[in-house]
N, C-alpha and C positions, 0 to 999 in steps of 0.2 A: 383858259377862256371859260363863260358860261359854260360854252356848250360840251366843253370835256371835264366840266364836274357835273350836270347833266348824264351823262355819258357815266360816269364812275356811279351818281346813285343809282341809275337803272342797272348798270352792273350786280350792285348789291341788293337791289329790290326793294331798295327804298321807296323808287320814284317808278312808276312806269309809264308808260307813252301810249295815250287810250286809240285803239285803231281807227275810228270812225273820223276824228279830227285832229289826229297826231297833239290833241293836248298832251299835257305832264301832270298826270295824278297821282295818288298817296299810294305808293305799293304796298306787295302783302309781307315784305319784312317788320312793316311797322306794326300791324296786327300781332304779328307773330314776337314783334319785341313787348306788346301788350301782355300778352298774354303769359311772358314767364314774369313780366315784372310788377306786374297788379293781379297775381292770381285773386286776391279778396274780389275785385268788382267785377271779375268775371264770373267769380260763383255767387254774388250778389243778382250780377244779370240774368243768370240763368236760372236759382231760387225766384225769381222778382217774377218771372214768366207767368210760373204756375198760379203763385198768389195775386198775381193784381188779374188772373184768367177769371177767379172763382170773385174778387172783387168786382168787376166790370158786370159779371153775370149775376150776381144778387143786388147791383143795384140798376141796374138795365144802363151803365154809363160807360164811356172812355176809359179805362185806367195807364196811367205812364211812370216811367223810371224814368226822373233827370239827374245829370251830376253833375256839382258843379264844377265851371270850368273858367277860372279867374271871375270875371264880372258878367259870364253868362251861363247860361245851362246849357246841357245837351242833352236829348232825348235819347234814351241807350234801352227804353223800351214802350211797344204801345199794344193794349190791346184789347176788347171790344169793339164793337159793332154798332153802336148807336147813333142815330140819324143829326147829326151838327149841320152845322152852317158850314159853307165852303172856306171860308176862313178858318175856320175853328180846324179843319181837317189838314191843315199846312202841316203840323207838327207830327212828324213821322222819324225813327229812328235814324237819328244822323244830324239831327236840326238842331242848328243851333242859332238862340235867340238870346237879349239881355235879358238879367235876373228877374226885372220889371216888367217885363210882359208875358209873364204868366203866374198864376196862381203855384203850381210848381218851383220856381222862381223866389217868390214871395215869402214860400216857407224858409226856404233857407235863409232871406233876408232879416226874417224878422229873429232869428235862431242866433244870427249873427251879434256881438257887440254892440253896440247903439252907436259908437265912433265909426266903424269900421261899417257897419250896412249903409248908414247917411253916405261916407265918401263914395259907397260902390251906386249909389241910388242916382250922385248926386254925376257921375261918370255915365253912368246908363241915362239919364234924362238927355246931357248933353248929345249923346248921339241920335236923338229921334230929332231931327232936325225938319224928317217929311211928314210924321204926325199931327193929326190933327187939336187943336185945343181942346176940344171934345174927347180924344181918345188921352191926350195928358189928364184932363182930368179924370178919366175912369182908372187911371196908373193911380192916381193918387187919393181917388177915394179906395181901389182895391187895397192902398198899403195903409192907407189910416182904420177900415174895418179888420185889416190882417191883426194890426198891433193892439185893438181894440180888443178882438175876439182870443190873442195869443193863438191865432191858428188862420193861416191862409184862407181866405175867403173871396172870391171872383165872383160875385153877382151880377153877370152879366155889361161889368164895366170894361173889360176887353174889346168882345165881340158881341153885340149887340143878343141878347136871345140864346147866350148860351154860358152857364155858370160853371164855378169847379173847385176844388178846395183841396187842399194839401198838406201833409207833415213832412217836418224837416227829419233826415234819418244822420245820427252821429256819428264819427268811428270813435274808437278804442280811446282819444282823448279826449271825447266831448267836441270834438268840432262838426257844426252841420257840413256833408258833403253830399249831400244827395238828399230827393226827395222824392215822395210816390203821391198822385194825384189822382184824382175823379174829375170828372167832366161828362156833362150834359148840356141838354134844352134847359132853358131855368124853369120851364114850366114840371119838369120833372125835379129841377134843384132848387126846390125853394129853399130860403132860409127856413122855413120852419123844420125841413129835415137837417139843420145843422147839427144838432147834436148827436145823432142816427151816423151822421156822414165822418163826422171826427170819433166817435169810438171804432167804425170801423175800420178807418184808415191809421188810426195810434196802436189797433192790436196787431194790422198785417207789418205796420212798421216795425211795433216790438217781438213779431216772428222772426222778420229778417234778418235786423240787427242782432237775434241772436243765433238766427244761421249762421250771418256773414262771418262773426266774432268767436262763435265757440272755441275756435281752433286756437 
């Protein structure tokens, strides 16, 4: 029955049973299967900390780790202090959104195939089904300036008033699977620090990847 394979994963701590609402959440054997069998993205995670610390702090913005995850990202880190919009501030370690809605997102799209980012584009559009027309077209002015610029570019077509830009980070065979971002007020991110905002986020990218890789 369900309820005695239930029963078998919380056995093995796959699954466990949260006390407030007797839901059924992710246990800590799946952390713990994480953690011998992707050691690369946990010393990625934990390098990423310090760097995007010293990033967020010389440019007064947001800095994040996502990785991709089939046709979406997931934030595996965030960190900065600066003042966003209450939208802007969803995105917290654990979140997971499609490739398309965010500047993070975006780099790895455009890093992608030109076959293969259209199909995942065109999968991600399809499920914004409560989006506004307004907000589809700020997806699709951020991906036509992305591929314009060869580098993730959010000018405030998200979320209204609040900008961000991104590189895509490769492994060992050249595939993007991750990405580190900035985010601010766009009065702080203008386009005119674009150039300022991509050498500093292509040097911390080429530190990490050659953290995560040396080995």
């Amino acid at each position: 029955t369900a309820h005695r394979m239930l029963m078998c994963l919380v056995s093995e701590r796959l699954i466990r049973q949260r006390p407030g609402d007797r839901s059924y959440v992710p246990g800590p054997m799946l952390f713990e299967l994480g953690l011998s069998s992707l050691p690369e993205r946990n010393e990625l995670q934990y390098a990423a900390r310090s760097r995007l610390s010293a990033l967020a702090k010389q440019t007064s913005g947001v800095a994040f780790l996502y990785f991709r995850s089939g046709d979406d990202f997931v934030c595996a880190a965030r960190v900065g202090s600066a003042k966003l919009e209450a939208k802007a501030l969803t995105i917290f370690p654990g979140t997971r959104r499609p490739l398309v809605l965010a500047a993070g997102g975006a780099a790895i799209l455009i890093a992608l195939p030109k076959t293969e980012a259209q199909a995942t584009m065109r999968r991600n559009m399809a499920h914004l089904g409560d989006y506004t027309d307004a907000s589809v077209q700020g997806i699709h002015r951020m991906m036509q300036r992305s591929y314009a610029e060869d580098f993730a570019v959010n000018a405030g077509d998200i979320v209204p008033e609040v900008s961000s830009c991104a590189v895509g980070l490769r492994d060992a065979t050249g595939t993007p699977f991750a990405s580190i971002a900035l985010a601010g007020p766009t009065r702080a991110f203008p386009l005119e620090r674009l150039a300022e905002m991509r050498d500093l986020l292509q040097a911390t990218a080429k530190g990490l990847q050659a953290t995560s890789f040396s080995a």
